[in-house]
Backbone of each chain as ProteinMPNN parsed JSONL, in Angstrom:
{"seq_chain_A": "XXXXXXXXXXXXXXXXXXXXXXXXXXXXXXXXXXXXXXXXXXXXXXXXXXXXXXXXXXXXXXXXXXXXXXXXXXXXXXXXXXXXXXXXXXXXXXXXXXXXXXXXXXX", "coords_chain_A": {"N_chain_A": [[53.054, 136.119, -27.149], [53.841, 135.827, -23.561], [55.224, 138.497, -21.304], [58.244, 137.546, -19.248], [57.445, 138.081, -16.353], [54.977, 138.449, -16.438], [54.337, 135.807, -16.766], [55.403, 134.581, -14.994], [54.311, 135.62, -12.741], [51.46, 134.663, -13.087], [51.754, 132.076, -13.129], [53.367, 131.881, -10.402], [50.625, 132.589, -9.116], [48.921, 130.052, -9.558], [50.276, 127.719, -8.355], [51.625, 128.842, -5.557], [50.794, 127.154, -3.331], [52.077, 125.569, -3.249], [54.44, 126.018, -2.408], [57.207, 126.741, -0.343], [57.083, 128.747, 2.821], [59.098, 130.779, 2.586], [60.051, 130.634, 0.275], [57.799, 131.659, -0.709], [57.297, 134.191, 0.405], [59.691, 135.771, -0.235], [59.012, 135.351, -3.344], [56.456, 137.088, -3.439], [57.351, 139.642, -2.639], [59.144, 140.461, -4.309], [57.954, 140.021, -7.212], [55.545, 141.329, -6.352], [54.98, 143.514, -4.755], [57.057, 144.456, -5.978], [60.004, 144.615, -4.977], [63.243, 145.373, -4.714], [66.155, 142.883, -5.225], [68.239, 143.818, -3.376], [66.53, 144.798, -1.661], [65.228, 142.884, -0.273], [67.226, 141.472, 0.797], [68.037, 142.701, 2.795], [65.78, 142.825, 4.256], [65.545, 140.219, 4.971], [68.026, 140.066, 6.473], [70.389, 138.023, 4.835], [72.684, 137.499, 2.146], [72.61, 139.547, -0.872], [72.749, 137.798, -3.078], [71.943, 135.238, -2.009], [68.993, 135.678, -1.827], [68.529, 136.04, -4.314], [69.224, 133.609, -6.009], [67.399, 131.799, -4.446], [65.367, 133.079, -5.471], [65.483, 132.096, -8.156], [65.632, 129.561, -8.102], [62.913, 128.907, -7.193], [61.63, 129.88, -9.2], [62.371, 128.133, -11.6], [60.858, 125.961, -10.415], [58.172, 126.294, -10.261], [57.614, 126.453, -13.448], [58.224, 123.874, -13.189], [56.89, 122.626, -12.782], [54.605, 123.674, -13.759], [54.962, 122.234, -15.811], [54.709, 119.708, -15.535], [51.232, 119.528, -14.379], [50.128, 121.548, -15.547], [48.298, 123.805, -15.453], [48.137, 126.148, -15.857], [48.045, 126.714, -18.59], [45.583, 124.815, -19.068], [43.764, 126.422, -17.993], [44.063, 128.757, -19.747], [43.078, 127.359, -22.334], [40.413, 127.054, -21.734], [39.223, 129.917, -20.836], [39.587, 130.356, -23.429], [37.517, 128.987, -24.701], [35.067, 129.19, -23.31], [35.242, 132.48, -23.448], [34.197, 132.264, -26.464], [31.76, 130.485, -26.052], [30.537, 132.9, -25.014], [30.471, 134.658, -26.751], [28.844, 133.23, -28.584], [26.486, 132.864, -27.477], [25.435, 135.022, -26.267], [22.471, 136.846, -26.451], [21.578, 135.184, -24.36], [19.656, 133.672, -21.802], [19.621, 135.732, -18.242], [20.195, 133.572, -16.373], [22.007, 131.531, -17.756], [23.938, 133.1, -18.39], [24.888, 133.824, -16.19], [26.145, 131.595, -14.921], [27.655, 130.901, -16.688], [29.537, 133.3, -16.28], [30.709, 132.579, -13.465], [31.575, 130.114, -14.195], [33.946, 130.989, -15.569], [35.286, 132.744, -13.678], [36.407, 130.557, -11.932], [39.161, 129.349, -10.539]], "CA_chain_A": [[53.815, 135.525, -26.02], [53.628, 137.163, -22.302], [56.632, 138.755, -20.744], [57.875, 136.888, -18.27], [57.044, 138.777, -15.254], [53.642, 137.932, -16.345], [53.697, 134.348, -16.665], [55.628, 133.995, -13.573], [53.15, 136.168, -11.554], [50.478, 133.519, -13.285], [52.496, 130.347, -11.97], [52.757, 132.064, -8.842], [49.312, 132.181, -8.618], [48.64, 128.961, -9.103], [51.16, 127.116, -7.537], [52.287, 129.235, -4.479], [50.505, 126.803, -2.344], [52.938, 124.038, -3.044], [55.888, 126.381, -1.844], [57.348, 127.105, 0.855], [56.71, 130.15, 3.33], [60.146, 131.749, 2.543], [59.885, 130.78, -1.027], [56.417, 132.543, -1.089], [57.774, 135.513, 0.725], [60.285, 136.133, -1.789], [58.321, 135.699, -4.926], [55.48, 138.081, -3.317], [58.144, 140.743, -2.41], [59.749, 140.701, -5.567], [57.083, 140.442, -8.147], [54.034, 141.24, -6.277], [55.335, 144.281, -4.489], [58.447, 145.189, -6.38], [60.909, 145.255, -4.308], [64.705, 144.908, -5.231], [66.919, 142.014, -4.589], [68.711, 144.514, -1.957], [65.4, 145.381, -0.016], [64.801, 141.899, 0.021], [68.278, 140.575, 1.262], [68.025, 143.532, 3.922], [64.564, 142.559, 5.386], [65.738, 139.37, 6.028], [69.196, 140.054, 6.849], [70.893, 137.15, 3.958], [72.863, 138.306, 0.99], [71.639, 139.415, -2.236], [73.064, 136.543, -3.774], [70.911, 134.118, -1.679], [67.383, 135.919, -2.538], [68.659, 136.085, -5.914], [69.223, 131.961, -5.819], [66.185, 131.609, -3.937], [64.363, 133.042, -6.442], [65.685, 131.534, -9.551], [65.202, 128.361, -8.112], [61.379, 128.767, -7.251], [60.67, 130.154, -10.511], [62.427, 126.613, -11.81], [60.106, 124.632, -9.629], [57.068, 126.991, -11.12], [57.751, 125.855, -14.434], [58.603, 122.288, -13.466], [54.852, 122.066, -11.871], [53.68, 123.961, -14.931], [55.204, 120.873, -17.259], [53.478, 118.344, -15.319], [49.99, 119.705, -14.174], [49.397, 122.555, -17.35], [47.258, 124.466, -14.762], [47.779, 127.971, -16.444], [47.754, 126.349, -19.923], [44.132, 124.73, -19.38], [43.222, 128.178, -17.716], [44.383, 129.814, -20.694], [42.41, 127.195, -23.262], [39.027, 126.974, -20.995], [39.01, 131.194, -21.009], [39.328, 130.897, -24.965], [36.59, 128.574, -24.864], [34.391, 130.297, -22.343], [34.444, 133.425, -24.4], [33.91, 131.871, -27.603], [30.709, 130.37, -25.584], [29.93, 134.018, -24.465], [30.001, 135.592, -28.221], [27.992, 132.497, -29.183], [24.739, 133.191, -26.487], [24.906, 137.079, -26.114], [21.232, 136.86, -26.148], [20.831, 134.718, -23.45], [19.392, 134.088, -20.297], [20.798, 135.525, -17.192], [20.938, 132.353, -15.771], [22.864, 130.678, -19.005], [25.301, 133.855, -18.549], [25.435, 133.886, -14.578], [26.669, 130.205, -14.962], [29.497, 131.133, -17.963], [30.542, 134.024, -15.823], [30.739, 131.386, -12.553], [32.846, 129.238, -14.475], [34.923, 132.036, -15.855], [35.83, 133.337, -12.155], [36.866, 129.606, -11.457], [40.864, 129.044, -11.482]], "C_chain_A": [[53.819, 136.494, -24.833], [54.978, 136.96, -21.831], [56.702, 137.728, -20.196], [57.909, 136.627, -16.872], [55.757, 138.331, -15.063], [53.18, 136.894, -16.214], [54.374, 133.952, -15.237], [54.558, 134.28, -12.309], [51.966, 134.749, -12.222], [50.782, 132.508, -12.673], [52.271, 130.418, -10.664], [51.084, 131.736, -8.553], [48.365, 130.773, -8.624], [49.171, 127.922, -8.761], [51.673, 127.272, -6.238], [51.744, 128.307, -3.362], [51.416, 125.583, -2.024], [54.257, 124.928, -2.51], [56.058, 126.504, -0.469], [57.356, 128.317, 1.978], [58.03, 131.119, 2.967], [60.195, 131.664, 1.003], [58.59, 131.982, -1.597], [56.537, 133.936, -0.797], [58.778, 136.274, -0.024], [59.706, 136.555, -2.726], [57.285, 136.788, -4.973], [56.292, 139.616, -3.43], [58.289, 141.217, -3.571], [58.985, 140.734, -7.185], [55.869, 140.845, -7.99], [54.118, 142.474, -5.823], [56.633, 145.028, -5.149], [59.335, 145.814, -6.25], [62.234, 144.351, -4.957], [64.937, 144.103, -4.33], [67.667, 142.411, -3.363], [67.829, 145.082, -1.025], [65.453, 144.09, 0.596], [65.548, 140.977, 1.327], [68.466, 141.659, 2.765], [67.539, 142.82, 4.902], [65.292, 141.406, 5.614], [67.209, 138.871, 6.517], [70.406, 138.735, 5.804], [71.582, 138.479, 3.185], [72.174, 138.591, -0.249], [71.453, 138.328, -3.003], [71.887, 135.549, -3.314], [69.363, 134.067, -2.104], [67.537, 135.443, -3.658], [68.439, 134.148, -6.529], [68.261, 131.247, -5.883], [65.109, 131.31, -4.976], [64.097, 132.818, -7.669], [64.881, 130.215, -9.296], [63.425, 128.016, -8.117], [60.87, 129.129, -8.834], [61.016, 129.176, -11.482], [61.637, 125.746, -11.504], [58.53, 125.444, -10.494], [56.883, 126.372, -11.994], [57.648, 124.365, -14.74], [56.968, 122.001, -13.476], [53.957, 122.329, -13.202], [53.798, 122.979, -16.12], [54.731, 120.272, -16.763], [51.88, 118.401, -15.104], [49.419, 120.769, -15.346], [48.666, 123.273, -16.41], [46.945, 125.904, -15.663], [47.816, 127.547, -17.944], [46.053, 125.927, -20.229], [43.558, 125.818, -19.125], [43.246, 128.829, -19.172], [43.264, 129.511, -22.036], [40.779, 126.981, -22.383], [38.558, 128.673, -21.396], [38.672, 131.137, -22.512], [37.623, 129.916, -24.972], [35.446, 129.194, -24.146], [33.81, 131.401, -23.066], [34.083, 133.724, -25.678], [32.185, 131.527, -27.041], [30.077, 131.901, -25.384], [29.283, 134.669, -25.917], [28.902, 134.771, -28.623], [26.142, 132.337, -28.494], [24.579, 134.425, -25.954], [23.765, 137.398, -25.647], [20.883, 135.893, -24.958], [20.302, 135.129, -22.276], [20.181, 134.287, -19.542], [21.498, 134.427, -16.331], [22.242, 131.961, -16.348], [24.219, 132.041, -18.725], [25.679, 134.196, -17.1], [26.667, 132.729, -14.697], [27.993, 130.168, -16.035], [30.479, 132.362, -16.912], [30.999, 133.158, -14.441], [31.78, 130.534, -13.318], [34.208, 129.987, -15.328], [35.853, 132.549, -14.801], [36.436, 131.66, -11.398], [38.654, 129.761, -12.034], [41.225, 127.668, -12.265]], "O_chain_A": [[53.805, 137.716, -24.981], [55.691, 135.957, -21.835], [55.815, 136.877, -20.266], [58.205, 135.598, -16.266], [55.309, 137.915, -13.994], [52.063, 136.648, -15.76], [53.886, 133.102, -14.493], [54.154, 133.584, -11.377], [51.84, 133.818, -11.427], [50.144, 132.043, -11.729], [51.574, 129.738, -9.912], [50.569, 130.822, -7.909], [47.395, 130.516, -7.911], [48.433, 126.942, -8.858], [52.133, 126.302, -5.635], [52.216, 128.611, -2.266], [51.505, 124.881, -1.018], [55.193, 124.204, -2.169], [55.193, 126.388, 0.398], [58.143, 129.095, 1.438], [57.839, 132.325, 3.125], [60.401, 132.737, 0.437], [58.555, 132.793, -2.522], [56.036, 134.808, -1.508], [58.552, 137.431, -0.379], [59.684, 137.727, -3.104], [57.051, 137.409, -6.009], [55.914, 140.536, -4.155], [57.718, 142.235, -3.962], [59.433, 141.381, -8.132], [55.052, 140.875, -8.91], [53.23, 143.101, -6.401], [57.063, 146.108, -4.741], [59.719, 146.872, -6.749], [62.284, 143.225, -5.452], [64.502, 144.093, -3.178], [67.799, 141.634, -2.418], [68.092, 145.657, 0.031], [65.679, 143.996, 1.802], [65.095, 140.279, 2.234], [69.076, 141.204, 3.732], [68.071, 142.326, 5.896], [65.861, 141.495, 6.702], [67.53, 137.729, 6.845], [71.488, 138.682, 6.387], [71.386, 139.689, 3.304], [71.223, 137.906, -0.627], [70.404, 137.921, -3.5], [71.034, 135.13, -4.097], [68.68, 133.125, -2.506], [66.846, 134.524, -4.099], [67.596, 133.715, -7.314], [67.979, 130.387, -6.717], [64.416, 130.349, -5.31], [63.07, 133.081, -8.295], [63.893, 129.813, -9.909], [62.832, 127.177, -8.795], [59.894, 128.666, -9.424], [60.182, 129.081, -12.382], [61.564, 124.716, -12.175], [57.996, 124.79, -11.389], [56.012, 125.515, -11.84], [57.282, 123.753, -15.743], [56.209, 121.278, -14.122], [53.027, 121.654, -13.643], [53.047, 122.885, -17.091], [53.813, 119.853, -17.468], [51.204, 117.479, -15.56], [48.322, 120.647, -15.89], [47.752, 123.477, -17.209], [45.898, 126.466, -15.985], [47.45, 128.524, -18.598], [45.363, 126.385, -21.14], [42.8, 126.294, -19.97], [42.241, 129.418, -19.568], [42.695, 130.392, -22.681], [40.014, 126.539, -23.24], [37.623, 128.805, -22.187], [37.675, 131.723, -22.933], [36.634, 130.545, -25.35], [34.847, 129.93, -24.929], [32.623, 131.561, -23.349], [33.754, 134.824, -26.123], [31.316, 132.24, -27.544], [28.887, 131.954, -25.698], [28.133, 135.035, -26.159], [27.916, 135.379, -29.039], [25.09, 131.881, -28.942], [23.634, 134.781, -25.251], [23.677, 138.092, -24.634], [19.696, 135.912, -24.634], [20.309, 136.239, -21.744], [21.256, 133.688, -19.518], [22.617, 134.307, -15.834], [23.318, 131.994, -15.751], [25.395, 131.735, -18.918], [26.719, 134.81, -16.861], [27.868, 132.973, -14.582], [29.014, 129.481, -16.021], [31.704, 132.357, -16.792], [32.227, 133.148, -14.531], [32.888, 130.387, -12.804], [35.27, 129.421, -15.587], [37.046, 132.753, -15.022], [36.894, 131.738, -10.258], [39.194, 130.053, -13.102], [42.311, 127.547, -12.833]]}, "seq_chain_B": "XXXXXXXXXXXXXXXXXXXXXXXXXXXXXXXXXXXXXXXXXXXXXXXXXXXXXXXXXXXXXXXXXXXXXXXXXXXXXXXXXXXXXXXXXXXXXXXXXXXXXXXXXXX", "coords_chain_B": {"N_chain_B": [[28.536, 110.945, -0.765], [31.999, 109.836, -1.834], [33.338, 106.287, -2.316], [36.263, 105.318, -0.915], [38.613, 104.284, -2.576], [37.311, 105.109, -5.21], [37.681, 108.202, -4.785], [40.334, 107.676, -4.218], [41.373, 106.911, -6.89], [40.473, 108.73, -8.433], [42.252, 111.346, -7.601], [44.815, 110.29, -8.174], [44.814, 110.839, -10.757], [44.398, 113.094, -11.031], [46.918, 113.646, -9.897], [49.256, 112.343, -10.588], [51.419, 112.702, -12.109], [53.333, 113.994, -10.054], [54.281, 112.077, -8.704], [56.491, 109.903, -7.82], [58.015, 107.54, -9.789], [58.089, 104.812, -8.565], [56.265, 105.561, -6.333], [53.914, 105.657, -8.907], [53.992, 102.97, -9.905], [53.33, 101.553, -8.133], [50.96, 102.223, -7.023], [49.067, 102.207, -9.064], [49.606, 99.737, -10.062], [48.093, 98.761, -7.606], [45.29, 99.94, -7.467], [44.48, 100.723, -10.266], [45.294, 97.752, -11.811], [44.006, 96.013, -9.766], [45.889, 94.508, -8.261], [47.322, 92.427, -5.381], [48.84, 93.59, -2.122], [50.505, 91.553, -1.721], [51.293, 90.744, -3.842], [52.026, 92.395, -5.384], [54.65, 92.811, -3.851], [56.207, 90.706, -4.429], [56.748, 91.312, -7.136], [58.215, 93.093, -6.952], [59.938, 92.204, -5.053], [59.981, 93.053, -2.668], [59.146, 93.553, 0.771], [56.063, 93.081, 1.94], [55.063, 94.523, 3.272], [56.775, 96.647, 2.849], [55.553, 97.916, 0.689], [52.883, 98.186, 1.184], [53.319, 100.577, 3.468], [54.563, 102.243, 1.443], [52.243, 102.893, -0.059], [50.207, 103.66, 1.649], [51.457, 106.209, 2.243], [51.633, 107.492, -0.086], [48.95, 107.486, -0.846], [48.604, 109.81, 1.289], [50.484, 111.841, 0.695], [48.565, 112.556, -1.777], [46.491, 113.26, -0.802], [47.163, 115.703, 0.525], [48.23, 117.128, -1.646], [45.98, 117.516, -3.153], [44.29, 119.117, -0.538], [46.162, 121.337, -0.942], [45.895, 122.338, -3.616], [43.494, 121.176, -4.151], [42.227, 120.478, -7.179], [40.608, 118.33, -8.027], [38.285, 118.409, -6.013], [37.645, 121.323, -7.559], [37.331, 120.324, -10.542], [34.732, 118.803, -10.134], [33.138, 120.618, -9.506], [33.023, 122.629, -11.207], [32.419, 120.738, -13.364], [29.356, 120.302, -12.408], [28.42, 122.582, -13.321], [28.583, 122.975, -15.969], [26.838, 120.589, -16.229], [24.66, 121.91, -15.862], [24.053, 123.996, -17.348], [24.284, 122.562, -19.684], [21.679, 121.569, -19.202], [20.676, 123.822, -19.649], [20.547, 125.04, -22.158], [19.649, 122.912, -23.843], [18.43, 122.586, -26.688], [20.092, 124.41, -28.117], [22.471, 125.518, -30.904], [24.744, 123.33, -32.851], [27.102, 123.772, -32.655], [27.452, 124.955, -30.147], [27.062, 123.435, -28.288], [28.969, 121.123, -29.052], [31.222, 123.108, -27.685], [30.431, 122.943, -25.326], [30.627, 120.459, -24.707], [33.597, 120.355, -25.05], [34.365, 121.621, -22.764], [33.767, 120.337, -20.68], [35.437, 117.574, -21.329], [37.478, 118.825, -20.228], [40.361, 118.188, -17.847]], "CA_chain_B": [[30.181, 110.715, -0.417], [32.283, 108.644, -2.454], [33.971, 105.631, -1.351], [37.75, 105.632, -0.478], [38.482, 103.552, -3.668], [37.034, 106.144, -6.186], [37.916, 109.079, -4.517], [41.997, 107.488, -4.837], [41.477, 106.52, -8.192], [40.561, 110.422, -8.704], [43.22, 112.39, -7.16], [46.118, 109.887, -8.109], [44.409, 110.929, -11.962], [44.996, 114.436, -11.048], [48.239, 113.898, -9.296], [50.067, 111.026, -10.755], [52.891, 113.529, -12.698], [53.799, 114.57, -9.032], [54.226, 110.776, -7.535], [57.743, 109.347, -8.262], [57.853, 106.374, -10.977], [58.183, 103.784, -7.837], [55.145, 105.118, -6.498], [53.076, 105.662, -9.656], [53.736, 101.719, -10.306], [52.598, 100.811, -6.884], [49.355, 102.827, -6.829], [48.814, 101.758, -10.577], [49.232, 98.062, -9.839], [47.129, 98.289, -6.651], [44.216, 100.709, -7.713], [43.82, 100.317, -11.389], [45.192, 96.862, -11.91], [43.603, 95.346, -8.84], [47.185, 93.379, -7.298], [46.923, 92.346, -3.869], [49.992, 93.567, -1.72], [51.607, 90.602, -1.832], [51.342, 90.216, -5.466], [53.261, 94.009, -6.207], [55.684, 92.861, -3.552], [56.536, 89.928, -5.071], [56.986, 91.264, -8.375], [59.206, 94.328, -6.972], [61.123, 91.831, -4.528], [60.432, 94.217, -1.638], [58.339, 93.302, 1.762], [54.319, 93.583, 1.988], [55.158, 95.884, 4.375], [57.091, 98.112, 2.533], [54.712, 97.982, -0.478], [51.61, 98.833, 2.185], [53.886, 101.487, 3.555], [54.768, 103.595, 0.357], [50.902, 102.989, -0.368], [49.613, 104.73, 2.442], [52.159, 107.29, 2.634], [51.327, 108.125, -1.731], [47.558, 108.521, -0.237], [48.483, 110.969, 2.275], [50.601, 112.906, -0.294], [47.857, 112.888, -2.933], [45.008, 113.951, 0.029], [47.742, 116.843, 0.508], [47.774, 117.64, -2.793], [44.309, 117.897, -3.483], [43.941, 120.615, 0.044], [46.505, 122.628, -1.363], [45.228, 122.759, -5.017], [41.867, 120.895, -4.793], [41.908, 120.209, -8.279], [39.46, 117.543, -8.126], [37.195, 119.769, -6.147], [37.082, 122.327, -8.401], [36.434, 119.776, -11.308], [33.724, 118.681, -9.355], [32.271, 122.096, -9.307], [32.972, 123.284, -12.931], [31.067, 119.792, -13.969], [27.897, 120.777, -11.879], [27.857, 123.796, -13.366], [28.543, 122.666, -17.159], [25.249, 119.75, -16.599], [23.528, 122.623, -15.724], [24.23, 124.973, -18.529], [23.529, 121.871, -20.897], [19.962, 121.351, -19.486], [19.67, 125.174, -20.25], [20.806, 125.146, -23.343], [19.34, 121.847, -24.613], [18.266, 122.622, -27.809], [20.876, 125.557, -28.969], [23.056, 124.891, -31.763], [25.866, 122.048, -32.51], [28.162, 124.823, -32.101], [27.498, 125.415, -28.804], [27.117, 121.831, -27.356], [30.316, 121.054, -28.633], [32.236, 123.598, -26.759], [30.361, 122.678, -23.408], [31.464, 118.737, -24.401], [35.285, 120.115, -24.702], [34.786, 121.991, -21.494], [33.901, 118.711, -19.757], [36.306, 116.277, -21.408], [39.085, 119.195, -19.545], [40.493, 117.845, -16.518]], "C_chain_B": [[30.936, 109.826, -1.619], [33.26, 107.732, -1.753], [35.61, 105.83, -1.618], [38.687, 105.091, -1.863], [38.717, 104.642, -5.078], [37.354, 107.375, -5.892], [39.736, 108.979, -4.552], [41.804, 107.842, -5.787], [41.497, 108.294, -8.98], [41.702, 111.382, -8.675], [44.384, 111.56, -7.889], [45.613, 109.804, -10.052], [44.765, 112.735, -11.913], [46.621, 114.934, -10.955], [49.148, 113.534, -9.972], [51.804, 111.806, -10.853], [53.19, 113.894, -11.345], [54.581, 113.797, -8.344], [55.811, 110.813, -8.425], [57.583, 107.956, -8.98], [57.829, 105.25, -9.744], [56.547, 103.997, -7.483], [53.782, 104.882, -7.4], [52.938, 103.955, -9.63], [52.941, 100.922, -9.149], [50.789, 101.175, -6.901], [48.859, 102.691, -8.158], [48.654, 100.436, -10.534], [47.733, 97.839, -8.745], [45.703, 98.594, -6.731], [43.638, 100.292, -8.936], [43.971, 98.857, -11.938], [44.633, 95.789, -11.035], [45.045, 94.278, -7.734], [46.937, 93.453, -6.296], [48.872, 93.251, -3.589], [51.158, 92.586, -1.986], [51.934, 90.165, -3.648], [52.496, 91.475, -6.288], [54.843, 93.711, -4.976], [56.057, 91.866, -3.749], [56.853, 90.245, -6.481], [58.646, 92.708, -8.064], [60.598, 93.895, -5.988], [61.485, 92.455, -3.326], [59.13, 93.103, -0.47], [56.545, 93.449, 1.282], [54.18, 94.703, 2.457], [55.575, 97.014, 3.843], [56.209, 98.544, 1.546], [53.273, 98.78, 0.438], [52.059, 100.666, 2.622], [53.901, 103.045, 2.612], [53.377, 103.757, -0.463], [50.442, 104.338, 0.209], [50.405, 106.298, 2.625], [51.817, 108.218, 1.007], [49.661, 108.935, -1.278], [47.97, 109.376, 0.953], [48.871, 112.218, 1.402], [49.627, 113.16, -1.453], [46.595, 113.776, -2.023], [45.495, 115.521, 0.437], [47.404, 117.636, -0.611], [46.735, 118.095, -2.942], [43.799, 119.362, -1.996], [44.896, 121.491, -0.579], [46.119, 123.446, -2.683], [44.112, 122.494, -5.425], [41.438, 120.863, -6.073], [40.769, 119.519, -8.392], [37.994, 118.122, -7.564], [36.306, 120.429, -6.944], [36.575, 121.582, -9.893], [35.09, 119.199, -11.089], [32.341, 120.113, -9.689], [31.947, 122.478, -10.514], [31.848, 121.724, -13.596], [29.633, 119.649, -13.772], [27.488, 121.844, -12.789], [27.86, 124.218, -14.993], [27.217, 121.705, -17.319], [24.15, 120.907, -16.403], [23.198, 123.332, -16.769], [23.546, 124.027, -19.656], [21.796, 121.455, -21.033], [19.495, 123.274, -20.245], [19.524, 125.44, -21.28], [20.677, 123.964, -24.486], [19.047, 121.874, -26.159], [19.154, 124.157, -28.417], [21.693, 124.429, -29.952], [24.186, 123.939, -31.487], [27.151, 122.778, -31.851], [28.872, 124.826, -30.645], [27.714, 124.382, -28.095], [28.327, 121.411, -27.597], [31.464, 121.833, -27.892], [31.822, 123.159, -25.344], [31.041, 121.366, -23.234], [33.077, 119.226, -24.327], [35.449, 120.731, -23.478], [34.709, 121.113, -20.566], [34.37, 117.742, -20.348], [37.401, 117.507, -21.012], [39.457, 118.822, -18.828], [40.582, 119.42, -15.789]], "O_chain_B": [[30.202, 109.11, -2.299], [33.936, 108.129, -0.803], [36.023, 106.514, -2.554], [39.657, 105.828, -2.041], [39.734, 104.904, -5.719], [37.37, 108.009, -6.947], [40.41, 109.967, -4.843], [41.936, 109.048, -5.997], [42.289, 108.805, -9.772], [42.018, 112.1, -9.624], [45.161, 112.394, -8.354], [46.005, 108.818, -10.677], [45.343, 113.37, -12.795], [47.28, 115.847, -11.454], [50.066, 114.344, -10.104], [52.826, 111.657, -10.184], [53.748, 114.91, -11.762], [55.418, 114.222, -7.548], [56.131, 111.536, -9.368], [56.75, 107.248, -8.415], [57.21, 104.348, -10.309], [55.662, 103.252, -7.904], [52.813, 104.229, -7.012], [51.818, 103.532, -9.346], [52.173, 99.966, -9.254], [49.787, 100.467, -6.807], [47.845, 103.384, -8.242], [47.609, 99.931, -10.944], [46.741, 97.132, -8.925], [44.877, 97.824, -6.242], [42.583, 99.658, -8.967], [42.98, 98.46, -12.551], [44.73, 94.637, -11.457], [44.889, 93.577, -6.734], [46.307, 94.44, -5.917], [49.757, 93.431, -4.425], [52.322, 92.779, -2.337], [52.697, 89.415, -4.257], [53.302, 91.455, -7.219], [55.912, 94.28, -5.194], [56.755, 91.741, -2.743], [57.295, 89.275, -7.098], [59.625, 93.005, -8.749], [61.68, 94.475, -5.902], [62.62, 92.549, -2.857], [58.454, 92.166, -0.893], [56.124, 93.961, 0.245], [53.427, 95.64, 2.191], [55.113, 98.13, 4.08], [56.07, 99.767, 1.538], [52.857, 99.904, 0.156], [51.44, 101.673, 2.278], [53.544, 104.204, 2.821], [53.293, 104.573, -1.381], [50.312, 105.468, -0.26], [49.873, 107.304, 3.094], [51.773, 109.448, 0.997], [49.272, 110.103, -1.303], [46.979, 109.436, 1.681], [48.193, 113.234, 1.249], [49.955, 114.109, -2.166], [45.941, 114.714, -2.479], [44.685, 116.425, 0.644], [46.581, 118.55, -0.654], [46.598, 119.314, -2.83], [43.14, 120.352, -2.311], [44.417, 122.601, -0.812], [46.039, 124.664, -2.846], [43.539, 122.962, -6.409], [40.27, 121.2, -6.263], [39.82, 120.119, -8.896], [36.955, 118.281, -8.205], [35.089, 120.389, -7.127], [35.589, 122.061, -10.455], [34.341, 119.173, -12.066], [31.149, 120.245, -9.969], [30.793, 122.658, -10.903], [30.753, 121.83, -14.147], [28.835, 119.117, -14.543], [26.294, 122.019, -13.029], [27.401, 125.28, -15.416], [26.511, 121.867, -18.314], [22.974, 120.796, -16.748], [22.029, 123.318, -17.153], [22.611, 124.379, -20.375], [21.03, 121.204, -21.963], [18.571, 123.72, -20.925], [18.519, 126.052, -21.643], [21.249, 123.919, -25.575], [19.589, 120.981, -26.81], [18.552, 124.875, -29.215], [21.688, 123.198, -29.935], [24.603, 123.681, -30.358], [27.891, 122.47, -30.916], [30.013, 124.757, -30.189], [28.595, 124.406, -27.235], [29.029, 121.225, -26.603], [32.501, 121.269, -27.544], [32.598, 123.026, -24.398], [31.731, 121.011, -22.278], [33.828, 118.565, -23.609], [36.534, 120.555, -22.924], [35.525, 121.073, -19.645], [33.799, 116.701, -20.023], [38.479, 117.229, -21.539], [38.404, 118.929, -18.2], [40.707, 119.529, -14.569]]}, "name": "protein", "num_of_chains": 2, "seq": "XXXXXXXXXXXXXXXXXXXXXXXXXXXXXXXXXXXXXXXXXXXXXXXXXXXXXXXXXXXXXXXXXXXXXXXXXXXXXXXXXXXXXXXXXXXXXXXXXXXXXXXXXXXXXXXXXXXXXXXXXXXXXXXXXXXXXXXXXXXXXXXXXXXXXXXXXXXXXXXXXXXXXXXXXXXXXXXXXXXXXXXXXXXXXXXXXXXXXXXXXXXXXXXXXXXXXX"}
């Protein structure tokens, strides 16, 4: 099971486009840079409380998105498959392993 | 290109979990069951108009959708690049062909 610092930074990453610019500025601050709830509530002059709020709630909406679309769940079973494909053509051509690493680097 | 039709039918297959149960039924009656307007607003007791309305307004949010996450896109891409792998790998084992078939029945 991954912390869940880690799976949130994952969500983030594939969701942050559905948020909003102050939602996104938050979640970057705070798990991408690692800054405290009191740098946060500084920079943009609010209380702690409100970041703190802020950022419960986005990492609620994360989750919600992650129960309906699975994005980082198929990510997760495509990779197992992927490098099950990789052990299984070792010997191949570079093409055949350009084209696995190409769809490996896809989100 | 594809036509306007099949390129719905796509995204609102990617999207649907996003739409709200009013519009899933609308863009479900009109797309996959074929209903005319007047036939889903007659059954829902609402205008043509409003039925046209929360149509066009579901395709704008699904054409959203798709720039911010381009899901369909990127399946697009990953399926080019799985027919390709299978001409390369035409005659490897069962092994192998079945993982490329579960990587293209993923959405």
């Amino acid at each position: 099971m991954l912390d869940k610092t880690t799976r949130i930074n994952y969500l983030f990453d594939f969701y942050q486009s559905l948020l909003t610019p102050k939602q996104k500025n938050y979640m970057a601050l705070y798990y991408l840079d690692d800054f405290s709830l009191g740098e946060i509530a500084e920079q943009y002059n609010v209380s702690r409380q409100a970041v703190y709020d802020n950022i419960k709630r986005t990492e609620a909406m994360l989750e919600e998105y992650e129960e309906k679309l699975g994005l980082f769940a198929k990510f997760q079973e495509r990779d197992q498959l992927l490098s099950r494909l990789k052990e299984l053509l070792g010997n191949s051509s570079d093409k055949v392993l350009e084209i696995i690493d190409r769809l490996e680097n896809m989100e």
